[in-house]
C-alpha positions as CSV (number, residue, x, y, z in Angstrom):
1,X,17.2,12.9,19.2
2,X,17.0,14.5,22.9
3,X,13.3,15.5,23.9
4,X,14.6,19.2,24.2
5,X,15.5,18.9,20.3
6,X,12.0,16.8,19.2
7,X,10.1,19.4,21.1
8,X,11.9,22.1,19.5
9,X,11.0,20.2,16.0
10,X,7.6,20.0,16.9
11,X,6.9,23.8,18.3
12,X,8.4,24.2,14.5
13,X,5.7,22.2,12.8
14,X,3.3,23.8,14.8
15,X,4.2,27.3,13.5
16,X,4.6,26.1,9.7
17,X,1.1,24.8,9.8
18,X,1.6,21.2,10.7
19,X,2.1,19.6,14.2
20,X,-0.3,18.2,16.4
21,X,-2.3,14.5,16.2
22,X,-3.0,12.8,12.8
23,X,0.2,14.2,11.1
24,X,1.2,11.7,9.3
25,X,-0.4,11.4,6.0
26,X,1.1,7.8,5.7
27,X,-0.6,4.9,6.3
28,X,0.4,1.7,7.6
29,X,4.1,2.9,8.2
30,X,5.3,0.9,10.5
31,X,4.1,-1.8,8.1
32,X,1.8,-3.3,10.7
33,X,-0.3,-4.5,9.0
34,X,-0.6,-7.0,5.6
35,X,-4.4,-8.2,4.7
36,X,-2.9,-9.8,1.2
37,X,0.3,-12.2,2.5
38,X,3.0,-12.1,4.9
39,X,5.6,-13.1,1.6
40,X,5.9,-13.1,-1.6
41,X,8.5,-15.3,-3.9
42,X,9.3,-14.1,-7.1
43,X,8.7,-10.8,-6.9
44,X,10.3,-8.3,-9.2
45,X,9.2,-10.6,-12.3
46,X,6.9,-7.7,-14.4
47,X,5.6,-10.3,-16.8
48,X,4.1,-11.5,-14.2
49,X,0.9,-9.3,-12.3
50,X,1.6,-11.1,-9.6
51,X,4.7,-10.3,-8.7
52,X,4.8,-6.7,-8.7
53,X,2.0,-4.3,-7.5
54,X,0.4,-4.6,-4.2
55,X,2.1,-7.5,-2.1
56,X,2.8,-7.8,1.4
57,X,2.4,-4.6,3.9
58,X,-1.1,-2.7,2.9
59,X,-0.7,0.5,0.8
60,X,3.1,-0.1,-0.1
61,X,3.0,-0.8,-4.1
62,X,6.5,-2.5,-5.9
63,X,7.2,-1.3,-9.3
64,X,9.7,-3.2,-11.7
65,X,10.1,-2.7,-15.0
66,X,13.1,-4.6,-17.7
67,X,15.0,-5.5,-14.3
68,X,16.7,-9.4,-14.2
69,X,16.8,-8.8,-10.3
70,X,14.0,-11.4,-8.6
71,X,13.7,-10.7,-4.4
72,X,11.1,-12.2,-1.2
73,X,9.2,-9.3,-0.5
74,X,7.6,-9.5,3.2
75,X,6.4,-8.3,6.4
76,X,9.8,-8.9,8.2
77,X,9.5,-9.2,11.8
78,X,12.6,-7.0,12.6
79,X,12.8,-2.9,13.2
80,X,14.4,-0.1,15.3
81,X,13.9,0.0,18.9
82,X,9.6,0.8,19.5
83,X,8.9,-1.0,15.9
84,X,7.8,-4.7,15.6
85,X,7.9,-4.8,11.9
86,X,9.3,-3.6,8.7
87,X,8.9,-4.4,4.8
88,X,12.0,-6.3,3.9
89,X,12.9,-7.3,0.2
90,X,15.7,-10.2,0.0
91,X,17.4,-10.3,-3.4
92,X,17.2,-14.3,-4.5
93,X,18.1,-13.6,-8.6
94,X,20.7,-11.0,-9.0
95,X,20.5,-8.5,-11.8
96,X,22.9,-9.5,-14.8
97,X,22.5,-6.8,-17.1
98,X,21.8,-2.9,-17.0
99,X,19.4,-2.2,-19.2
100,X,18.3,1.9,-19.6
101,X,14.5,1.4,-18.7
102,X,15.0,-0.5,-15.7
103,X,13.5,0.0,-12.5
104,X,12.5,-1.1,-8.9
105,X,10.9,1.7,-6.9
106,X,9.0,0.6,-3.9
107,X,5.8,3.4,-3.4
108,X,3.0,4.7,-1.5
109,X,0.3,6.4,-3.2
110,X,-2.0,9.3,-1.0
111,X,-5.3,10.9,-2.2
112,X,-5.3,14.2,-2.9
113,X,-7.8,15.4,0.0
114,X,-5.5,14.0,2.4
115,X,-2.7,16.4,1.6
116,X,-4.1,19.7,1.2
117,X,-2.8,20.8,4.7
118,X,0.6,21.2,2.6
119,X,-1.3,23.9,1.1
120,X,1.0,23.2,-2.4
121,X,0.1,25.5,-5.4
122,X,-0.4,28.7,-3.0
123,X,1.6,31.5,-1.7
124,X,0.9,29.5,1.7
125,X,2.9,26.6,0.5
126,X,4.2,24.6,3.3
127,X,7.6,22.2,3.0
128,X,7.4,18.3,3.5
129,X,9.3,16.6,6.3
130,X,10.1,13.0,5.4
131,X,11.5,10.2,7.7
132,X,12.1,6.6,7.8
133,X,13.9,4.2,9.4
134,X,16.2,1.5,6.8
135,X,18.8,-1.0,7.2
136,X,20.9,-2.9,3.8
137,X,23.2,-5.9,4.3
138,X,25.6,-3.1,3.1
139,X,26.0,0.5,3.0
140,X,24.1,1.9,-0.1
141,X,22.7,4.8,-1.5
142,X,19.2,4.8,-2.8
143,X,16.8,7.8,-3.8
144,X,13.6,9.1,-1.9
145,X,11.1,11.4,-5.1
146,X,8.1,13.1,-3.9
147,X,6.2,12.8,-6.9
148,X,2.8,15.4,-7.7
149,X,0.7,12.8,-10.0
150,X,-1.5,15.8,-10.1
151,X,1.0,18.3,-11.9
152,X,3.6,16.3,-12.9
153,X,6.3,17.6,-10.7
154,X,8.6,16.0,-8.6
155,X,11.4,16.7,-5.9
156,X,13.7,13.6,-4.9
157,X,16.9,13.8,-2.2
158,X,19.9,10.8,-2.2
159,X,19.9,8.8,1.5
160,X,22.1,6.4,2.9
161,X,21.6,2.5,4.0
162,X,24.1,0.8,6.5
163,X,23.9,-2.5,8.1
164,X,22.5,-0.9,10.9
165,X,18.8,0.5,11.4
166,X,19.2,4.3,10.3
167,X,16.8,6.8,10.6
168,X,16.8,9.1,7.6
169,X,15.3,12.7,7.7
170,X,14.7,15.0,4.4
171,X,13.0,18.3,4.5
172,X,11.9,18.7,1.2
173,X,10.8,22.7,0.3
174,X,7.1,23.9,-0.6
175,X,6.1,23.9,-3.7
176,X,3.9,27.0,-4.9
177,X,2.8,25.9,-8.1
178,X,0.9,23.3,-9.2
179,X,-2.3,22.5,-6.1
180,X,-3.0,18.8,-5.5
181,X,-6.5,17.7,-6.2
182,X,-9.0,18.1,-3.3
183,X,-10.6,14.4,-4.1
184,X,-10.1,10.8,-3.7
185,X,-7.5,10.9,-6.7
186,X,-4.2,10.2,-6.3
187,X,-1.9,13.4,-5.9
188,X,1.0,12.9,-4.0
189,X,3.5,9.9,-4.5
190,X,6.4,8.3,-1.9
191,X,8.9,6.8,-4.5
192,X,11.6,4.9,-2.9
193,X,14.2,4.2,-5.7
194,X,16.3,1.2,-5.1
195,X,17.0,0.1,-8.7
196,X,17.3,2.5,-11.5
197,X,18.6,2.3,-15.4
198,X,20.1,5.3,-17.3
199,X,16.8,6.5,-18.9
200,X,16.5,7.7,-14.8
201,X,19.7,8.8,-13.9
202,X,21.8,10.4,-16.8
203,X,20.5,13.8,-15.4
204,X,20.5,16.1,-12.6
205,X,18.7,15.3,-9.2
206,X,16.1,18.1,-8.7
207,X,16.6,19.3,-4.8
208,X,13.5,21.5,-5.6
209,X,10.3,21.2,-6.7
210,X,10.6,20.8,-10.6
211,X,8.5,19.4,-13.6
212,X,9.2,15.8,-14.0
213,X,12.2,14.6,-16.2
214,X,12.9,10.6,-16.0
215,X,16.6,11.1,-16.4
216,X,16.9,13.4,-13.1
217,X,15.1,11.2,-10.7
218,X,17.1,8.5,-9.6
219,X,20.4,10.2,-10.3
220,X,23.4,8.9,-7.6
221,X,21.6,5.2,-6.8
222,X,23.1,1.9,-6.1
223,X,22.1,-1.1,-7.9
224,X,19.9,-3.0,-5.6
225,X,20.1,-6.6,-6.5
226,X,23.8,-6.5,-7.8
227,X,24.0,-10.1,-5.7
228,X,21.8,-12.3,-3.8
229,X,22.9,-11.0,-0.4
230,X,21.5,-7.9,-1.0
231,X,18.4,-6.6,1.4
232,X,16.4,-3.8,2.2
233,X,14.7,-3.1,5.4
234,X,12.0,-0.1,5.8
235,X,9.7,0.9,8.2
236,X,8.6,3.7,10.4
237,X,7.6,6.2,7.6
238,X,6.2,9.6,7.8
239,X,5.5,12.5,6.2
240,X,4.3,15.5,7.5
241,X,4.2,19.3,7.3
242,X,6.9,21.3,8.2
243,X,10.7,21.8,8.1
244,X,11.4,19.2,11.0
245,X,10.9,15.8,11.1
246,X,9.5,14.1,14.6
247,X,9.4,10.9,16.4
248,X,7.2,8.5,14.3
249,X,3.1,8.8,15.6
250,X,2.4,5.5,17.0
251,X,-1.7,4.9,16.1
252,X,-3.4,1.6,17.7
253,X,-3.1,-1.4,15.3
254,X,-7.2,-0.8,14.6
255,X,-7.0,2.3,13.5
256,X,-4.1,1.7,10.9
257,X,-5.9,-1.9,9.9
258,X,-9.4,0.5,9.3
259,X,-7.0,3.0,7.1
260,X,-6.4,0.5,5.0
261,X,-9.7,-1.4,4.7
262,X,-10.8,1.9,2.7
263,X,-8.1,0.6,-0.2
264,X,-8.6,-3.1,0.4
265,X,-10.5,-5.6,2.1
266,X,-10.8,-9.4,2.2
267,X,-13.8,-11.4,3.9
268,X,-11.6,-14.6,5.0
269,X,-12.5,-17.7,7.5
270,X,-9.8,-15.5,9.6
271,X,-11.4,-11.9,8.5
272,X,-14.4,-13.9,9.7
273,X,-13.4,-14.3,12.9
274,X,-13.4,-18.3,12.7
275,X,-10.1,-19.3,11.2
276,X,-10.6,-22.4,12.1
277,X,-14.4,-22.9,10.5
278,X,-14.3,-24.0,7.2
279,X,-17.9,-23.1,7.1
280,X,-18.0,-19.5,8.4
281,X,-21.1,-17.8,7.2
282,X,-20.3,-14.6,4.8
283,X,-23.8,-12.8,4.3
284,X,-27.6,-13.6,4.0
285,X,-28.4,-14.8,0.8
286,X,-32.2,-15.1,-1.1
287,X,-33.1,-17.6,-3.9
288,X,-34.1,-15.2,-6.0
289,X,-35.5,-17.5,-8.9
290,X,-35.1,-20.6,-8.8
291,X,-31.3,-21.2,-10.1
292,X,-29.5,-18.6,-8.5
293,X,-29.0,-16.7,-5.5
294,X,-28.7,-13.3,-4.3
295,X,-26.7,-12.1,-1.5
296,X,-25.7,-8.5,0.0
297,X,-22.3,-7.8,1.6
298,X,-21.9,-5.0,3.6
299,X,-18.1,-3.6,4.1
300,X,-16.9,-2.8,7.2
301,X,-15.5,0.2,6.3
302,X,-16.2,2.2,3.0
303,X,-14.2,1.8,0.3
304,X,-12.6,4.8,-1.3
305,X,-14.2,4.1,-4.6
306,X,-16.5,1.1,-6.0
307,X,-14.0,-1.8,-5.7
308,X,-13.3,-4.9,-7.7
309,X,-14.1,-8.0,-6.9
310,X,-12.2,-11.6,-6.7
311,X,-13.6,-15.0,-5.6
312,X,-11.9,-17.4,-4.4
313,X,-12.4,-21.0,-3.4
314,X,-15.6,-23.1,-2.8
315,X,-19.5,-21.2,-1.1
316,X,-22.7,-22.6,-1.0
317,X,-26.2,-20.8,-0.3
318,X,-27.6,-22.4,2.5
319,X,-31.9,-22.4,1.9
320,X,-34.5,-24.8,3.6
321,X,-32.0,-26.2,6.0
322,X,-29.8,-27.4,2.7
323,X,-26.7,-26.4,0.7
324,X,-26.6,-25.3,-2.4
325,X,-23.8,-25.2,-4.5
326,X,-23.0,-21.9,-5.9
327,X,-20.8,-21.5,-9.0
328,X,-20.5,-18.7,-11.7
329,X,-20.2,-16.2,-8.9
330,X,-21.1,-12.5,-10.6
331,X,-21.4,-9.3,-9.6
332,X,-24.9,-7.7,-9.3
333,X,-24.4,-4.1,-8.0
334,X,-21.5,-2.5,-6.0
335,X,-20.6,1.2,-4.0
336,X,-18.1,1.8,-1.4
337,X,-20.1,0.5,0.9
338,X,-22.5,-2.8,0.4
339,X,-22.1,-5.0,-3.2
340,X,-24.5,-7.4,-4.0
341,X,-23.2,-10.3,-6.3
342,X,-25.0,-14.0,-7.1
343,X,-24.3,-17.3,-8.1
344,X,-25.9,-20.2,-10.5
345,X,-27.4,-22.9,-7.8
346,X,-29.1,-26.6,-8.7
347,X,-32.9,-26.3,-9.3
348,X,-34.6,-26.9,-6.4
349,X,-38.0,-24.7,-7.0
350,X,-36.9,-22.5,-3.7
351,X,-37.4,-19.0,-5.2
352,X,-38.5,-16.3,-2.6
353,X,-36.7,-18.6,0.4
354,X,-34.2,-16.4,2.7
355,X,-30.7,-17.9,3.5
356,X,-27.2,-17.3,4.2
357,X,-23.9,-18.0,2.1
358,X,-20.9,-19.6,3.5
359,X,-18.0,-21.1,2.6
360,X,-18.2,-24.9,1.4
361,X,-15.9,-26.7,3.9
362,X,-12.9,-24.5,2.4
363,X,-10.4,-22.9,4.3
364,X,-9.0,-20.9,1.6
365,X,-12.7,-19.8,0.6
366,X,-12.3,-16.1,-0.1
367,X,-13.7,-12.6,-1.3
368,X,-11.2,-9.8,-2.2
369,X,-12.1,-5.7,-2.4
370,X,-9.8,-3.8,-4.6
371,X,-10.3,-0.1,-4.5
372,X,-6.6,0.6,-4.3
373,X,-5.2,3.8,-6.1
């Protein structure tokens, strides 16, 4: 696109409502960054929570359902010209049957308060402009749905895949019925169909804003995982208000790593910033009688809602100059900001003395914060 056209696209936004800084209500588009793992094996196996969910790049969920096709799903280190990174799912089990139900739609899920410049459910209504860059091993067609979680309504447009990085642009219309929650909620879904059964495509695609029917949504899609050699490269997306799409807004890495610390963070030896200590310190702790501990964690960012918590690995409370084991690690209190959990220690008669916890010569010592939507 020349810079007389962008401009042009731009001035556009700017007159429909949108334009400007902080247009993008995305987050981690250019699939920067990815707190949980670099790869995943297996993926694609719904039996299995593990495998499907949140995996690899931060706020980008994988859905399967009644689907034989298995894929690698990771933070590739390939993109378009000014990207360094893209999500990229490798097909390793190829589908062998076609069953109605199935599914594999890759998704990003945005809170309702963060979309209300779209102004849907009003006489103000504003369109969406979507782009993204994607590259196949082969040409393909797959499905892009706007999906309203709020009103159960939905809008969805074919796009192409080549074996060349492609950048697609949809405008999708306004939408004057049916306002997005102003909350922390989710309202608006990015569904990116790349495997879909007949339950989702024995209907009509809906090229406006409609109330949701499964058989219209994925109507005109490939069969992604038809044979191994099948891939799927994605990165660079955006949406935005207005009739035009623009040029991808480039954010420092800081700012899209803090975006998503308010869905999900992780207190690591490397979060910790010693990645090579096995005994980086997490928090103060107190014995608080005289078999267990109490310790306070304060989040770096605020959560979007109270989280949930996972331990993992080996911490002791360190009290007197001595470690103490901690086991049974619970959960006291928790709010988007500080939780306060304890642990079962030895009885050492140390109740009242201050401390700190800290992993217990274990690398792979960690604490997870799920507040994901």
């Amino acid at each position: 696109m020349s810079k007389a056209a962008e401009l042009a696209n731009l001035i556009g936004n700017i007159n429909a409502g949108g334009g400007g800084v902080n247009r993008n209500v995305i987050i981690n588009g250019a699939m920067n960054v990815a707190q949980r793992n670099t790869s995943v094996t297996g993926a694609g196996d719904y039996s299995d929570a593990t495998k499907v969910g949140y995996l690899t790049c931060d706020r980008w969920t994988i859905g399967a359902n009644n689907t034989d096709t298995r894929y690698t799903i990771s933070q590739d280190s390939s993109g378009p010209s000014g990207f360094a990174n893209s999500l990229k799912l490798d097909c390793t089990t190829a589908d062998t049957g076609a069953y109605a139900s199935e599914e594999i739609v890759l998704t990003q899920k945005i809170e309702g308060q963060n979309v209300q410049s779209f102004c849907k459910g009003t006489s103000d209504a504003k369109p969406f402009a979507v782009s993204f860059y994607v590259k196949a091993d082969s040409s393909a067609t797959y499905v892009a749905e706007l999906f309203d979680a709020d009103n159960t309504r939905h809008v969805c447009s074919t796009f192409s895949v080549t074996t060349d990085w492609t950048r697609v642009e949809i405008s999708f219309p306004a939408d004057t019925t049916g306002a997005f929650g102003d909350d922390n909620g989710d309202s608006l879904y990015l569904n990116i169909w790349l495997q879909a059964g007949t339950d989702f495509t024995s209907g009509t695609l809906p090229s406006t804003w409609a109330s949701k029917t499964n058989a219209n949504r994925a109507v005109g899609i490939s069969r992604f995982g038809a044979t191994t050699s099948d891939t799927f490269f994605l990165t660079g997306v955006q949406i935005e208000v207005g009739q035009n799409p623009t040029s991808f807004e480039v954010e420092p890495y800081e700012r899209t790593l803090t975006k998503c610390q308010r869905y999900f963070q992780q207190w690591t030896q490397e979060a910790s910033g010693f990645a090579t200590n096995n005994y980086a310190a997490v928090t103060d702790s107190v014995m608080h009688a005289d078999t267990y501990a109490f310790m306070q964690y304060h989040n770096p960012v605020d959560l979007r809602a109270t989280p949930s918590l996972a331990f993992n690995g080996n911490f002791v409370s360190n009290n007197s100059g001595a470690d103490r084991a901690l086991s049974s690690l619970q959960i006291n209190t928790k709010t988007p900001h500080v939780t306060s959990f304890y642990g079962t220690i030895p009885d050492n008669n140390e109740a009242g003395q201050a401390g700190f916890m800290r992993a217990n010569n274990d690398g792979d010592a960690s604490i997870f914060f799920d507040s994901e939507l």
